[in-house]
C-alpha positions as CSV (number, residue, x, y, z in Angstrom):
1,X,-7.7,-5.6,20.3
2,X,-11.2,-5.5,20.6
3,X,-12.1,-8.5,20.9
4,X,-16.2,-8.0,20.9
5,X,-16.2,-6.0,18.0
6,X,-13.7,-8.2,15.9
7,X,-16.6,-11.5,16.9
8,X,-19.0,-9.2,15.5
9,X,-17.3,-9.1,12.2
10,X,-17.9,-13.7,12.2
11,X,-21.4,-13.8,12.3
12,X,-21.1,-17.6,12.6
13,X,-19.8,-17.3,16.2
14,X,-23.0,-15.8,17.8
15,X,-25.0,-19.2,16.1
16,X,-25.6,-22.3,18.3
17,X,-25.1,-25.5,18.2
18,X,-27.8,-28.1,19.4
19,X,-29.2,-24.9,21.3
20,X,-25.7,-23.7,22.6
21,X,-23.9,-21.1,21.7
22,X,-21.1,-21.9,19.3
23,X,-17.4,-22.7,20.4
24,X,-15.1,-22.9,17.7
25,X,-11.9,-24.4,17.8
26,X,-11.1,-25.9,14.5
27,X,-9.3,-23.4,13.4
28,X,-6.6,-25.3,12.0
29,X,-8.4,-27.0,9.7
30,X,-10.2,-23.5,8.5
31,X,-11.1,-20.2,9.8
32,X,-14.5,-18.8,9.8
33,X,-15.0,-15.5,7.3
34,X,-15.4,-11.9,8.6
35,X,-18.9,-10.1,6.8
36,X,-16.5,-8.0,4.4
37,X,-14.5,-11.1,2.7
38,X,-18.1,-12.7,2.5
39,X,-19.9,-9.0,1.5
40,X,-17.0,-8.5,-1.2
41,X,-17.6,-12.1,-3.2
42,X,-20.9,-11.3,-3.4
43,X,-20.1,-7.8,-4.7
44,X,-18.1,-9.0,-7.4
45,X,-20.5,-11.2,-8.9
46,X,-22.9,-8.3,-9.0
47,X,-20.8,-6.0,-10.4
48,X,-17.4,-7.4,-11.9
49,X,-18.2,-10.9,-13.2
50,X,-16.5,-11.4,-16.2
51,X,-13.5,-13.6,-17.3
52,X,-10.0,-12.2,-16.5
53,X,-7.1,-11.9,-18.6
54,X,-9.0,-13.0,-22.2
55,X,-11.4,-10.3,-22.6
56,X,-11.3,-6.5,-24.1
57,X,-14.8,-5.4,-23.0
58,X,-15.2,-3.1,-19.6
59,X,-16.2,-5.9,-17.5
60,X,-13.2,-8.4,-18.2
61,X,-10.4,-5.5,-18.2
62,X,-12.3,-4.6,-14.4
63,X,-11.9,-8.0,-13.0
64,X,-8.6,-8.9,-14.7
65,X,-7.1,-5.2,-12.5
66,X,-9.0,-6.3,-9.1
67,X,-7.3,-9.9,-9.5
68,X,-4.2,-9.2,-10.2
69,X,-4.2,-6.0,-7.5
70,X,-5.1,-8.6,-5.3
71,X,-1.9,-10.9,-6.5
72,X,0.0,-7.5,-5.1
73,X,-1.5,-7.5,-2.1
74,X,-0.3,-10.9,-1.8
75,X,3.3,-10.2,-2.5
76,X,3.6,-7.1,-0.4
77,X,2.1,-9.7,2.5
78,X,5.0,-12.1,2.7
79,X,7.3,-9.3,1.0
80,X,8.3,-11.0,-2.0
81,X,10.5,-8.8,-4.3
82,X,8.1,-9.3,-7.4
83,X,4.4,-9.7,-8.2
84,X,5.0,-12.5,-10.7
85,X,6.6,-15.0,-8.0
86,X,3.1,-15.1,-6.7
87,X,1.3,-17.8,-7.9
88,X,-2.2,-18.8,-7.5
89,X,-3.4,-22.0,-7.1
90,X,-6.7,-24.2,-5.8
91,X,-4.7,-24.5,-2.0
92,X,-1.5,-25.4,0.0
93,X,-1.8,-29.0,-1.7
94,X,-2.2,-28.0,-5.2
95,X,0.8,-25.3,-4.5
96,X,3.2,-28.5,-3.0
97,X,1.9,-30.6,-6.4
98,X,3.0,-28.1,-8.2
99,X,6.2,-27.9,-6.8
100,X,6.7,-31.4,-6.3
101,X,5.7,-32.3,-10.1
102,X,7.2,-29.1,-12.1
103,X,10.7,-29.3,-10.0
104,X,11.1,-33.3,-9.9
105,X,10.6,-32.9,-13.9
106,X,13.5,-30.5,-14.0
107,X,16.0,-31.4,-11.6
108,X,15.2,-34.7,-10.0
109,X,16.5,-37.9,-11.0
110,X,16.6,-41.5,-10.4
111,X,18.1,-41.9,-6.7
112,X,17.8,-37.9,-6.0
113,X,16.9,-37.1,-2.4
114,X,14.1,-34.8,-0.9
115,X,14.4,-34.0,2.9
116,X,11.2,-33.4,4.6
117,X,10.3,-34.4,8.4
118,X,8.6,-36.6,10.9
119,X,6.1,-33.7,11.5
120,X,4.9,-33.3,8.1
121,X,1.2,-33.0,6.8
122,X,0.3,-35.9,4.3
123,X,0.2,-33.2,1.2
124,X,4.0,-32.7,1.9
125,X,4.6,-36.7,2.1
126,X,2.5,-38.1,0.0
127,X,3.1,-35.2,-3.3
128,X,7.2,-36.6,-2.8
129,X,6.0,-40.3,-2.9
130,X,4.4,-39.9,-6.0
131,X,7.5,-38.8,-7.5
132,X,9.1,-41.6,-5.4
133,X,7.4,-43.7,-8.1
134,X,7.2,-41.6,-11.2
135,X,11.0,-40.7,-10.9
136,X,12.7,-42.6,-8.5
137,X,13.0,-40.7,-6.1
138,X,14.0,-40.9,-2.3
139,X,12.4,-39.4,0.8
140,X,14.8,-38.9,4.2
141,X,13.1,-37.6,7.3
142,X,14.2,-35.5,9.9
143,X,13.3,-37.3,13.3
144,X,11.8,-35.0,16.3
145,X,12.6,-35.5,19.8
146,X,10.2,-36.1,23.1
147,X,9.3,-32.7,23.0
148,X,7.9,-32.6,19.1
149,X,11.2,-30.9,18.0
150,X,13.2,-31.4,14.8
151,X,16.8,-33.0,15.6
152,X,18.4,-30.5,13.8
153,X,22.1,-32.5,14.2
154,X,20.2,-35.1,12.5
155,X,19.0,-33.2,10.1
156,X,22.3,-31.9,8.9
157,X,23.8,-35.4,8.6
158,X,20.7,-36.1,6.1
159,X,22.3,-34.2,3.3
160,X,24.3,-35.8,0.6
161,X,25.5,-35.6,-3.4
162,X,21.7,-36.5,-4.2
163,X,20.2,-34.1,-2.0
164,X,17.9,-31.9,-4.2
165,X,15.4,-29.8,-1.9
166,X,14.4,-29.2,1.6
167,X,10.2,-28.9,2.3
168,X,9.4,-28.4,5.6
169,X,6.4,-27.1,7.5
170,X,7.1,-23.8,9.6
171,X,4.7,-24.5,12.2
172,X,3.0,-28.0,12.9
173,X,-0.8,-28.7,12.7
174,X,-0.7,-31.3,15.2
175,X,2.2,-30.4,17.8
176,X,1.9,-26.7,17.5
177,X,5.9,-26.4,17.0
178,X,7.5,-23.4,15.6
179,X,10.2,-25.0,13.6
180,X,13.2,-23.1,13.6
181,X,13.1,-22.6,9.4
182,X,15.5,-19.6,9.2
183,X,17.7,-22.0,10.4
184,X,17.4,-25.2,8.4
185,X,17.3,-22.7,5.2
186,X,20.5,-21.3,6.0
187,X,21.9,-24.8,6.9
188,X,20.5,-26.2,3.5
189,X,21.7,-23.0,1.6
190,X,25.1,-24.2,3.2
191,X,24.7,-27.0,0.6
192,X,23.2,-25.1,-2.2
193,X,20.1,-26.8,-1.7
194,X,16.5,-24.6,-2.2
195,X,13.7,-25.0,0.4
196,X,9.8,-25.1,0.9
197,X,7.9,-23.5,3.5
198,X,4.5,-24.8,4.1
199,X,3.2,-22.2,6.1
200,X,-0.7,-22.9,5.9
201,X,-0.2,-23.4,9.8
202,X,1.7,-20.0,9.9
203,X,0.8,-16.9,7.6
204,X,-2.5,-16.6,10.0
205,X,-0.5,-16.3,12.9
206,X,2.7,-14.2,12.4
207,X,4.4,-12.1,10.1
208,X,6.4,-14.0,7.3
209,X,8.8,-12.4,5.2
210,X,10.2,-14.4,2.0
211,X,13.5,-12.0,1.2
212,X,14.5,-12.4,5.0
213,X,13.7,-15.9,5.2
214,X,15.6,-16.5,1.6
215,X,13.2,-19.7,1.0
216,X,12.8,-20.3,-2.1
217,X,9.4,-21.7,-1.9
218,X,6.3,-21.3,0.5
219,X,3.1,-22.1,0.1
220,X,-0.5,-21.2,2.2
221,X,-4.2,-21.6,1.7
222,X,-6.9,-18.5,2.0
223,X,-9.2,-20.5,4.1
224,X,-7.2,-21.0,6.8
225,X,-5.8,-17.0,6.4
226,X,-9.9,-16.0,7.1
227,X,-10.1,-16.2,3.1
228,X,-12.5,-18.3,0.7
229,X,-11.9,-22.1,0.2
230,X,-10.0,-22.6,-3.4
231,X,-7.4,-20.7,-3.3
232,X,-4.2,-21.0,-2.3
233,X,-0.7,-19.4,-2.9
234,X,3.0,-20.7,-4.1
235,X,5.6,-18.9,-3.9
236,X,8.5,-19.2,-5.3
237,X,11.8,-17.1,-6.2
238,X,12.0,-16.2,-10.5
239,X,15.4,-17.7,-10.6
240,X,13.6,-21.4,-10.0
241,X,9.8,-20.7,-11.3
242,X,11.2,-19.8,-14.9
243,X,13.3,-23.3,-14.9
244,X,10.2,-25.5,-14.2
245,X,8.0,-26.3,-17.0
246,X,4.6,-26.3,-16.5
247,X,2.3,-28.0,-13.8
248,X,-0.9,-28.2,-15.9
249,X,-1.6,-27.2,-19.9
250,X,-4.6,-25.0,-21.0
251,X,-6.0,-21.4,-21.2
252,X,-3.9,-18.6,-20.5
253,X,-0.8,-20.7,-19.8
254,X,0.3,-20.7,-23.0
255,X,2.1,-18.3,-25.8
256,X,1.5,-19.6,-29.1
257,X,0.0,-22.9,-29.7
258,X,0.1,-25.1,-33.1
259,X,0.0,-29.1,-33.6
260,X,3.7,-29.0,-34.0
261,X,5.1,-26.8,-30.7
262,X,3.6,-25.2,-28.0
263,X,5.2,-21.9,-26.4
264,X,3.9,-20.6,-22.8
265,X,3.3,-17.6,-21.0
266,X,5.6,-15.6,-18.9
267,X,5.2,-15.5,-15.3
268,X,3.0,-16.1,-13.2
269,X,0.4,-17.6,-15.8
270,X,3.0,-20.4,-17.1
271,X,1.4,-21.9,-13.8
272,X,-2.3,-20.8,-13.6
273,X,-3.9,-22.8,-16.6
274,X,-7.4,-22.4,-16.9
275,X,-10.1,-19.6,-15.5
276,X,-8.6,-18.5,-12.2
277,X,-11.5,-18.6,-9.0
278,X,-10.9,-14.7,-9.4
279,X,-14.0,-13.8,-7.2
280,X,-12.3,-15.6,-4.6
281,X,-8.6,-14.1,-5.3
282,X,-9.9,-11.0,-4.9
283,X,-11.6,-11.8,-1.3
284,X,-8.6,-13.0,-0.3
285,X,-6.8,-10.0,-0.5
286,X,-9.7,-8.3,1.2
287,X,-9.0,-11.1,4.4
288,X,-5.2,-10.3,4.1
289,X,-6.2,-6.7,4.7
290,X,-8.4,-7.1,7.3
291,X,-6.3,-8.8,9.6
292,X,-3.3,-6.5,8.6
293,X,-5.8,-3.9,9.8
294,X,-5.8,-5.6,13.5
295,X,-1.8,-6.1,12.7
296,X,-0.4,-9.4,13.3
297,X,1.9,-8.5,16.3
298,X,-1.6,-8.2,18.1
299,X,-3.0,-11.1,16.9
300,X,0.3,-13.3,17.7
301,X,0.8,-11.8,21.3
302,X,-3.5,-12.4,22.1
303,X,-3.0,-15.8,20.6
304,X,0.1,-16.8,22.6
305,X,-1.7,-15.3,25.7
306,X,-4.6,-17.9,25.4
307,X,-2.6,-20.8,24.2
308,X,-0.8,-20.8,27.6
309,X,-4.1,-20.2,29.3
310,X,-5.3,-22.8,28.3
311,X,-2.7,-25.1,28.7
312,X,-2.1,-24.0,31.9
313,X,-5.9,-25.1,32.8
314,X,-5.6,-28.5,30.5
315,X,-2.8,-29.6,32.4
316,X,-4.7,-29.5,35.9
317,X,-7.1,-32.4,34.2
318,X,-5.5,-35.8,36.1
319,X,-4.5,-38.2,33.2
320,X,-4.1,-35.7,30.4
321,X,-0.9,-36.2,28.2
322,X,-0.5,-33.1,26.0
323,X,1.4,-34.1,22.6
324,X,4.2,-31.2,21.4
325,X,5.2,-29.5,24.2
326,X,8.3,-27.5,23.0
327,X,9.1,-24.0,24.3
328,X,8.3,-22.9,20.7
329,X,4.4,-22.9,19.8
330,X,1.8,-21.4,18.4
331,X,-2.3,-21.7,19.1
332,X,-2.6,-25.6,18.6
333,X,-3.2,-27.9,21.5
334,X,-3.3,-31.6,20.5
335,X,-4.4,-34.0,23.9
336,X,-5.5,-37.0,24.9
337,X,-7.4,-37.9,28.6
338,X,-6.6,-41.6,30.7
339,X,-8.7,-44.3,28.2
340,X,-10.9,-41.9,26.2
341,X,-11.2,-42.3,22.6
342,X,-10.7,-38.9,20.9
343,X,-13.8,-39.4,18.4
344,X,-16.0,-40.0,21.7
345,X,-14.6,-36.8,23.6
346,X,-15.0,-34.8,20.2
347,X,-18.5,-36.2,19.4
348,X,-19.4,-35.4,23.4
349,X,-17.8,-31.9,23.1
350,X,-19.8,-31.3,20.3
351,X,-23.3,-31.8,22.0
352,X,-22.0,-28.9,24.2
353,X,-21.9,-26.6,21.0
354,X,-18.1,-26.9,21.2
355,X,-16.3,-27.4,18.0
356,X,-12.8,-29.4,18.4
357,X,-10.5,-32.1,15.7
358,X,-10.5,-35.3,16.4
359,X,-8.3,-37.8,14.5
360,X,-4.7,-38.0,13.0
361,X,-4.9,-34.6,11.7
362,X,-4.1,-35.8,8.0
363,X,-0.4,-36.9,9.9
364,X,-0.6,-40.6,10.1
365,X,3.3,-41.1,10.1
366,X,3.5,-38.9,13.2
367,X,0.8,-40.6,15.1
368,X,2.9,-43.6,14.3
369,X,6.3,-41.9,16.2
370,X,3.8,-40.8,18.7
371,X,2.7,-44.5,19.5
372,X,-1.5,-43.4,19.0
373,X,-3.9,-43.4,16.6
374,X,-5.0,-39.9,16.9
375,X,-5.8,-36.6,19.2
376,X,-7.9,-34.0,20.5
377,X,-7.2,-30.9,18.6
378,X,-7.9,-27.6,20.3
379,X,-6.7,-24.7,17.7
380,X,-7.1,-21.1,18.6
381,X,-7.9,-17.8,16.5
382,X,-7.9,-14.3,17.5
383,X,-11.8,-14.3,17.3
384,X,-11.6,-16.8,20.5
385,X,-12.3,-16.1,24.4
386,X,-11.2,-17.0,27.6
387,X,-14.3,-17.5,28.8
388,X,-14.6,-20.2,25.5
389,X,-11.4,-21.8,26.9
390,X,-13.3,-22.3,30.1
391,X,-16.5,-23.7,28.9
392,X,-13.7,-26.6,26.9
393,X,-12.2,-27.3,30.2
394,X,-15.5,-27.5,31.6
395,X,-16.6,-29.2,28.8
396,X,-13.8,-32.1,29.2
397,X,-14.3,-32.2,32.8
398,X,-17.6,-33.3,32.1
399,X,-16.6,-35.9,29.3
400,X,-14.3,-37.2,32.0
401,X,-16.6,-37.7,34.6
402,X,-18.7,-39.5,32.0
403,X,-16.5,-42.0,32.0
404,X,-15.8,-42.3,36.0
């Protein structure tokens, strides 16, 4: 990889910040955008702009092939065996509400079960809970251990008659962990019990592949794939998409509409009511090609190379307490030094032009387990450095010597 000319490709990165040049390290929370995602949005509205799907004219026929090449380019990205198991929604949370919503309506009845875990992001807790209360519903949650693992004999006593899905997240935003999905989806298969990926923290990082897998759902954003904001992507096998009705009701959802019945679409636009953010579809398959250009083996093995690095120089910093430290991660580093509050280290950090998360991560229930409010999140991309990682360390040194 070469690494000076991929930064050349993120303009952002040669900015400063209060006159220093820009260290980024939020990319959990989103990636920045190479020139040719942000060059091909601006392309489109200059030369494609029309409505997909609805129109006849030149334009509209133009758009509707570049948006739906684009839903290809999605499928052949995870390998799922058809184009129209792709759907397209606003992000990872709209693609879980959509799940959570459409499958509780088919299958899920008072006193059902959903299994997720101890780990989970709020979008994957707080989706089930509304169900909890619409349906009656039940959560069960897979505890982790010291080392921010799921118990995995605990999580195979969690299943019962009620049992009626699995969601999980493949890698955690906060610990870092590399959950072992292939298998808890072949333990909950066991049962005949589907399962939901979220891999917003994962699709960046590795290759994914749905047939292999055999999930039944997953579910990622573009913006944290190097994408646009407002778009994200379900999954989901045929088999189960064609048996849940409808998240949302409008515009190209539908078949044939009268006061008395309504009909809808076939897949995938029984679940993509309204005017897709096409424009941004389309630069999202132009992100998933450029980092299948680098090839994700490369980015994973660079990535895993300066997550140990700089762990390896964190954990030299007297008083540190790294949080998820299983022999299983990927590019997230979440810390916390002696007394120091993580908003005041992220706040000083960030007068050094060094960009880090502070908080509970949108993970309140883990901070809980973990006995803290929140962290210092350091999260890595394959546009970062070395020489970044040592101006953080040198960064924190400094913060802790602040505070004697």
């Amino acid at each position: 990889m070469n690494i000076e000319k991929i930064r050349a490709d993120f303009p952002i990165l040669s900015t400063t910040v209060y006159g220093k040049p820009l260290v980024y390290f939020d990319n959990a929370a989103t990636t920045q955008k190479p020139r040719c995602v942000v060059d091909e949005i601006e392309k489109i509205y200059y030369t494609t702009n029309a409505n997909v799907h609805r129109g006849v004219h030149h334009l509209s026929q133009l758009a509707t092939d570049r948006a739906e090449d684009a839903r290809v380019v999605v499928q052949q990205f995870i390998n799922a065996k058809y184009s129209r198991e792709i759907i397209f929604t606003k992000g990872t949370t709209e693609s879980i509400n959509l799940v959570t919503h459409s499958f509780c309506r088919q299958f899920c009845n008072q006193g059902d079960e959903i299994i997720i875990s101890a780990m989970e992001h709020h979008a994957n807790i707080v989706s089930w809970q509304l169900q909890e209360d619409i349906r009656g519903i039940k959560l069960k949650v897979i505890p982790i251990n010291e080392k921010g693992e799921l118990k995995i004999d605990e999580f195979k006593k969690l299943f019962s008659s009620k049992t009626k899905l699995v969601s999980i997240m493949h890698i955690s935003n906060v610990l870092g962990t590399i959950n072992p999905i292939e298998e808890i989806i072949e333990i909950a298969h066991s049962h005949d019990i589907p399962v939901l990926i979220d891999a917003a923290q994962s699709v960046q990082h590795m290759e994914i592949d749905v047939q292999k897998l055999d999930c039944d759902f997953l579910v990622f954003s573009a913006h944290k794939l190097y994408g646009p904001n407002g778009v994200g992507v379900l999954y989901g096998k045929e088999k189960w998409l064609n048996q849940m009705p409808p998240y949302q009701g409008g515009g190209e959802m539908i078949g044939q509409v009268s006061f008395k019945k309504t009909t809808f679409n076939e897949l995938p636009f029984k679940f993509e009511a309204g005017t897709p953010s096409y424009p941004d579809i389309i630069a999202t398959a132009t992100a998933i090609n450029y980092i299948k250009n680098i090839g994700l083996d490369s980015i994973k093995a660079y990535e895993d190379e300066l997550l140990q690095y700089c762990t390896d120089e964190l954990i030299k910093i007297e008083g540190i307490r790294i949080f998820g430290t299983s022999d299983k991660k990927c590019s997230v580093i979440s810390f916390l030094i002696g007394d120091i509050h993580h908003y005041d280290m992220g706040m000083l950090l960030d007068k050094m032009g060094i960009a880090v998360r502070t908080g509970h991560h949108c993970a309140q229930p883990l901070m809980e387990e973990l006995g803290i409010e929140g962290t210092i999140r350091v999260s890595i991309a394959f546009y970062n450095t070395k020489e970044e990682i040592d101006k953080l360390i040198e960064g924190v040194k400094k913060v802790v010597a602040m505070f004697g």
